[in-house]
N, C-alpha and C positions, 0 to 999 in steps of 0.2 A: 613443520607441517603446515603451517600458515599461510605462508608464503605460498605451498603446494596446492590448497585449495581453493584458493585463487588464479593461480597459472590454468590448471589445468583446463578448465573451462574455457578462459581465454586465448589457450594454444587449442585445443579441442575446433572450436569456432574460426580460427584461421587457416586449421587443417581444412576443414570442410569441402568450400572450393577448389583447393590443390589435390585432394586425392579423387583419382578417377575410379568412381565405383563405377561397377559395372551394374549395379542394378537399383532402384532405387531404394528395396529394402535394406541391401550393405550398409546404405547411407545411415537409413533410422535405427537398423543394429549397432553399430559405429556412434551414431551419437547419443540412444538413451545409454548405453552399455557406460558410458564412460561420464553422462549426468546419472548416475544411477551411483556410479563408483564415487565420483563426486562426493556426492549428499552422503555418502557411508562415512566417507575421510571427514566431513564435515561436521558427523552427528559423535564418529569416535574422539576428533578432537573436544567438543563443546564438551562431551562426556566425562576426558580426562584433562580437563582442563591446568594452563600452570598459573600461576602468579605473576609470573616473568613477564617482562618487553621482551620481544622480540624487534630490534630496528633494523631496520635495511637499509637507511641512511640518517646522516648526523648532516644538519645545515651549522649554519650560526646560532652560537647562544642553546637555549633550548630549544630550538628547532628540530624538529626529526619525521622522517618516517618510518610510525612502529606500530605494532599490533598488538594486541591482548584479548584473551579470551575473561569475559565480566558476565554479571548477572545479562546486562541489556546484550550484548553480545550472544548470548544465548539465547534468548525470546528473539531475534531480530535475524540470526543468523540460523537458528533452529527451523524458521517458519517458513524461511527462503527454501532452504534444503529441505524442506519437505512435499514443498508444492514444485518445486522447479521439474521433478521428474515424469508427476501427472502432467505436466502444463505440457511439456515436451511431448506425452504419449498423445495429448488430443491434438494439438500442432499436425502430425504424421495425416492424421485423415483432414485436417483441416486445409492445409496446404495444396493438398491435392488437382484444386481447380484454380490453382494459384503461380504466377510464371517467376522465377528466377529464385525458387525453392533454395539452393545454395548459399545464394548472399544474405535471404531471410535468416537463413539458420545459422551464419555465421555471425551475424549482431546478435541474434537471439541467446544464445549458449553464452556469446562474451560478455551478453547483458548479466547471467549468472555471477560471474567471474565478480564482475566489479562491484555488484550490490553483495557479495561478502565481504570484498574489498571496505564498503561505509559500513558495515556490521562488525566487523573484527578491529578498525579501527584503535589503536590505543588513544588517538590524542585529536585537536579538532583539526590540525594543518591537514592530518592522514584522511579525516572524515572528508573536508575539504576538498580533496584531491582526486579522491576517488567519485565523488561528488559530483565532479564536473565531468570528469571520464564516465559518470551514467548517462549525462546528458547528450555525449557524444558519441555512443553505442547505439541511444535508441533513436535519437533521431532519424538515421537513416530507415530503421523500424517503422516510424510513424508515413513516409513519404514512399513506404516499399511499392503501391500500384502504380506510383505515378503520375495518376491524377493530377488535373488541375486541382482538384482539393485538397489530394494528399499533400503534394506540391506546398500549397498554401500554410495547412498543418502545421506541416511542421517548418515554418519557417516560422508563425507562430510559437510553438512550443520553443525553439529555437531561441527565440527574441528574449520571450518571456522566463526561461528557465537560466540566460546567461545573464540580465538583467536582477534576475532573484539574486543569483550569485555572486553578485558585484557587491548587491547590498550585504551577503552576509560576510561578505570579503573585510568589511567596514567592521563587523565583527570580532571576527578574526581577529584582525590587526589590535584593537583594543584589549582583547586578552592577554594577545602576548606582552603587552606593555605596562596593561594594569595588574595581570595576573602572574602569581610565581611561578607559575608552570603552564603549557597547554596540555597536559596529560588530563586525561578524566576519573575526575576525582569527586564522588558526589558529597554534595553540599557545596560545590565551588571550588574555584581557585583564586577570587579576585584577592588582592592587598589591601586591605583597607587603608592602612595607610599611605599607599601611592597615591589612591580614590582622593583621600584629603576633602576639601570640599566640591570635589567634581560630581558625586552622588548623582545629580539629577541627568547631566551628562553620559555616563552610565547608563543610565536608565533608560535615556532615547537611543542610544546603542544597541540596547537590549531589544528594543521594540525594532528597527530598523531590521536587526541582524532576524527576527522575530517571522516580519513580513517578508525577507528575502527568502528563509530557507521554506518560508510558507508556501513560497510560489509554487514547488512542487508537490505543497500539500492541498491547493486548490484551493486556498484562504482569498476570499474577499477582497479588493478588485481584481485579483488578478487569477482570476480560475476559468475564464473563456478558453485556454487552450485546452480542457481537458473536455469539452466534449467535442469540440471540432477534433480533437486525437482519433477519435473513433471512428472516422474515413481508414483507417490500419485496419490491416486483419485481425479479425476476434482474439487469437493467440497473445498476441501484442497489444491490444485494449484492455484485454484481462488481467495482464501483468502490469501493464500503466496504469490501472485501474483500483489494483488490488495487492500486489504485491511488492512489485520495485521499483519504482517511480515514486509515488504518493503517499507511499510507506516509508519509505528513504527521507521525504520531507518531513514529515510527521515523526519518524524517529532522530533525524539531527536533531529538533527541535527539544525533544526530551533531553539529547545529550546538553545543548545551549542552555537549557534552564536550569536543570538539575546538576549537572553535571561540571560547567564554565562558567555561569554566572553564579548560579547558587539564588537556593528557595530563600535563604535567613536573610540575602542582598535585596533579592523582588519584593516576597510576599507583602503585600501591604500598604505597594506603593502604586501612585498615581499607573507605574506602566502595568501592573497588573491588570488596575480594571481598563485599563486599554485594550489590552490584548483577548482577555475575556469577554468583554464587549463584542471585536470583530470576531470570535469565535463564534458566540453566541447569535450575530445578525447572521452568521455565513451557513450553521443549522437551518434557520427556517429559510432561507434565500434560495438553501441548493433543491431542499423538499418542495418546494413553492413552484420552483422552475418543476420540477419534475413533474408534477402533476398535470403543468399545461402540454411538454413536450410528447412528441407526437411518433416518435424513429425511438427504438427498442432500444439502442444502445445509449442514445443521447437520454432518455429518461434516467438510463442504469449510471449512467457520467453524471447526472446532475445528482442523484441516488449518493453518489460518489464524494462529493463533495460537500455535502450534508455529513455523512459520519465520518468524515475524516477529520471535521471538528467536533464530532462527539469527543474526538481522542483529544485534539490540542483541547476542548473545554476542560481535562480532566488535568491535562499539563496547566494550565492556567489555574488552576486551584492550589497548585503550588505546594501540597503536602504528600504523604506519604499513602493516606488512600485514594487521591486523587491520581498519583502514579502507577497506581493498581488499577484503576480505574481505565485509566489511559492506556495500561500495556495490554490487557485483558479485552477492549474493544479493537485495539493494532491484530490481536491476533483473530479472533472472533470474525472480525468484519473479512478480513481477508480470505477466511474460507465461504462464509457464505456471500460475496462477493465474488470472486473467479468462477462459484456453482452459476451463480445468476448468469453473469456475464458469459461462461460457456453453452449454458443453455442457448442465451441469444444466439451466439454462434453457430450452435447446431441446428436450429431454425432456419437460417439463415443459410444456412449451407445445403441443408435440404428442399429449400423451400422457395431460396431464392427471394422472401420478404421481411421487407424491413420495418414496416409501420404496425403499430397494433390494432387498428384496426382491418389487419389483414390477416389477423390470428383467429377470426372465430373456427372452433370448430375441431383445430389443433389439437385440440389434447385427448381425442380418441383418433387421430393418426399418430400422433406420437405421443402414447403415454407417458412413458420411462422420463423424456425431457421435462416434460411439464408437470410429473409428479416429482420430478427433482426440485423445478425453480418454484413449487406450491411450497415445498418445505423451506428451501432459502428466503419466499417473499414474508413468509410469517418467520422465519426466524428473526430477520431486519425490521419486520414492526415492533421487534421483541415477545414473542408470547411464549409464555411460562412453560419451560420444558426444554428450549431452543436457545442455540447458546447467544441469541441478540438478548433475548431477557437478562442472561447473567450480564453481562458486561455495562450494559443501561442501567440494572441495577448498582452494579458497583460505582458508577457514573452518580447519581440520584446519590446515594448514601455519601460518598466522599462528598459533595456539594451540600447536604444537610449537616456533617460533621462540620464543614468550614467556617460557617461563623459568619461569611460576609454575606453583605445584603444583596450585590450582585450577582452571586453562585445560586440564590434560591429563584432571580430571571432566568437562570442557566435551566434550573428543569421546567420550569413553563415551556423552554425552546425544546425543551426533549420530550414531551407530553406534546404540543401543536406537532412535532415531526414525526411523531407513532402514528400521530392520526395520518397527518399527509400520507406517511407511508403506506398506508393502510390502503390508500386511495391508489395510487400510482401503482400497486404491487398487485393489489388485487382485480384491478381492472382488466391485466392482463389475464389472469387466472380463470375470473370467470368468463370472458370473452372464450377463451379457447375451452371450455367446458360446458358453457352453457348458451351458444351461438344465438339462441332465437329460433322463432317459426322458421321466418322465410327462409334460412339459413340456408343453402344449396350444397350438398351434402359430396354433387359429382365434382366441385371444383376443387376438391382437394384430391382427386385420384392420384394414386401413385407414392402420395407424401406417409413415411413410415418413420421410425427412430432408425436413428445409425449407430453407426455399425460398432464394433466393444472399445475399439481405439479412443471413440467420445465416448460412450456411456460409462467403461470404469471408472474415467476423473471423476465425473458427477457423484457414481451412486458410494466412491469414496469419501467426496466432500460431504454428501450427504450424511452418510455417518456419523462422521467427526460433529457436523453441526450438530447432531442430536445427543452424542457422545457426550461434546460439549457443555450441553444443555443438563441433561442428567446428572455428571459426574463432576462438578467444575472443579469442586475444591480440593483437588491436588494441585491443578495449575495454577489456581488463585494463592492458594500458600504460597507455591513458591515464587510468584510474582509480589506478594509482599515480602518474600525473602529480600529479592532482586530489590523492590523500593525502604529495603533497612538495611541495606548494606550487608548483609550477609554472603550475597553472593556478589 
């Protein structure tokens, strides 16, 4: 069934083009019906999970590609198949002033496919592989207007995500050589005795393989492609944003540390506070930028790369609440994340504007929107109740557990980025609620909330953010489950 929940999305999306509906709804019946069925196969698998490999091929040596259902396999594959089918239902009305609708949805759904493909992963060649087949699904996503921008984009993202790749190729390679296995196996694989006195060697390996697969996580120098991404339709910014792109980087990278290098190999050594450091500078770097930026979605990108090292700061801690810390932000940010970013989009689709200063006013023509991304901007400041609080705190506390004197810079960087956030989120909020005197009340005639195809994702994420917020600790156990090996 592994192999099936991957095919299917990825046949699904090639069918697309080739069958000729007669009407556009066939289309959007035809493709939630069968992301819908998807995500079912996906949540019964994670559910009744085996032990077993499944491989689908044997190279050399230990070489293979095979799959297994794991603790991370389930946080990582669970989150995908849950949002893939709302992303899909606001796409339907989002697309609609949008030309070659077919070829969109046919990267779009195969983009599905393959981010299970890096989720179900057994080993890192598998993560690897699938890895790179993301990169070359979405790009044609990011270039879909055609623009000289889009154009530019993604050739961008293009550069920068086959260049990541190379480095974590370098990786790779050293695993299989220093390591008994590539299978994931947490706490490691390396042999110490092959290492011998290579240790330091290693370690710059570590960091290399560190900042490649970073590239997709927006890590510091190399996170310029991810707001210039956001020339792509909202559907596909949200997902590059929040879901399978950026999450994919951020979740190799758990598997690299915990997983192929091993915490008992890093923790402690020169490459940790390496890593934690560009963590830590890439925190206030992304909030910083955000503040000044001016285009609603490039603020939410820069927004973007700020908490997606909240999560590697929690992986660079290197312990087992720090990995709670880090899986519990992967999934947290990701819903109120896509709320935010859909919001933009439905502004934007109604409204036709892209700056925030072209918001005042907004949020008494479209309530429902704005009363969504009020609750997503305070969830991402973290305020108590809201699931950014839980996970920032889980963040905070594994970094006072740790012991080292760098992790306690780490929440200085989470404390300055509450505030930033505070600034960049809320500026939008009160702008569209509290426009001023001169405000001119007739130039927004006409602009209203749309229509249920966007509103149910929202007022679902909405939810769950708050859900979240309230109820965490059933998902927090079992995320410390997942960082004890239990699962």
């Amino acid at each position: 069934m592994i192999m099936l929940v991957i095919l299917i999305p990825v046949l699904t999306g090639v069918l697309v083009p080739l069958i000729p509906f007669k009407k556009r709804s066939h289309m959007e019946l035809f493709l939630e019906t069968m992301v819908i069925l998807n995500s079912l196969l996906v949540w019964y698998l994670l559910m009744n999970r085996s032990e077993s490999i499944f491989t689908l091929a044997n190279f050399t040596g230990n070489l293979s590609i095979s799959f297994k259902v794991d603790g991370m396999s389930i946080v990582f594959g669970g989150l995908v198949s849950a949002l893939w089918p709302f992303a899909t239902l606001y796409a339907f009305e989002y697309m609609t002033k949008e030309e070659h609708e077919k070829v969109f949805f046919m990267f779009y759904t195969m983009t599905y496919g393959v981010t299970l493909g890096i989720s179900l992963a057994a080993n890192l060649l598998t993560m690897y592989f699938f890895y790179e087949l993301l990169t070359l699904v979405t790009v044609p996503l990011v270039m879909h207007t055609l623009t000289r921008e889009a154009i530019l984009a993604s050739r961008k993202y293009l550069y920068y995500s086959l260049g990541g790749a190379a480095f974590a190729f370098i990786g790779l390679i050293f695993v299989i050589i220093y390591g008994s296995t590539t299978n994931f196996v947490l706490g490691g694989v390396l042999d110490l005795q092959k290492i011998g006195d290579r240790t330091d060697i290693l370690l710059l390996i570590y960091v290399i393989a560190f900042m490649g697969f970073g590239v997709k996580a927006a890590i510091c120098p190399f996170n310029s492609w991810l707001p210039d991404a956001g020339v792509a339709p909202t559907p596909v910014t949200a997902l590059l944003h929040a879901v399978a792109v950026v999450k994919s980087g951020a979740f190799a990278i758990i598997r690299l540390t915990y997983y192929s290098f091993g915490t008992e190999f890093l923790k402690g050594t020169w490459a940790q506070n390496v890593v934690m450091a560009i963590v830590m500078f890439t925190i206030v770097y992304g909030c910083s930028r955000a503040v000044k930026e001016t285009h609603i979605k490039r603020r939410l990108a820069y927004s973007t790369i700020s908490n997606l090292s909240y999560i590697l700061f929690g992986v660079t801690l290197m312990t087992p609440l720090g990995m709670v810390g880090a899986l519990s932000h992967l999934i947290f940010h990701a819903v109120m994340k896509i709320s935010s970013f859909f919001c933009a989009g439905a502004i934007m689709h109604q409204t036709d504007r892209h700056y925030v200063h072209e918001l005042d006013g907004m949020g008494y023509k479209m309530p429902a929107v704005f009363g969504v991304f009020t609750v997503s901007a305070l969830a991402l400041m973290g305020v108590p109740g809201l699931a950014g609080f839980v996970s920032k705190w889980n963040l905070a506390s594994a970094a006072v557990d740790n012991g080292n004197c760098l992790a306690y810079g780490g929440i200085a960087c989470l404390l300055i980025s509450a505030l930033l956030t505070a600034i960049y989120m809320l500026t939008i909020v009160v702008r569209a609620f509290f426009p001023g005197k001169d405000f001119d009340a007739g130039s927004l005639e006409g602009v209203k909330d749309p229509n249920w195809k966007m509103l149910l994702p929202l007022f679902v994420f909405t939810f769950f953010i708050i859900l979240f917020g309230l109820r965490s600790a059933p998902v927090v156990e079992f995320l410390s489950d997942v960082a004890a090996g239990i699962y």
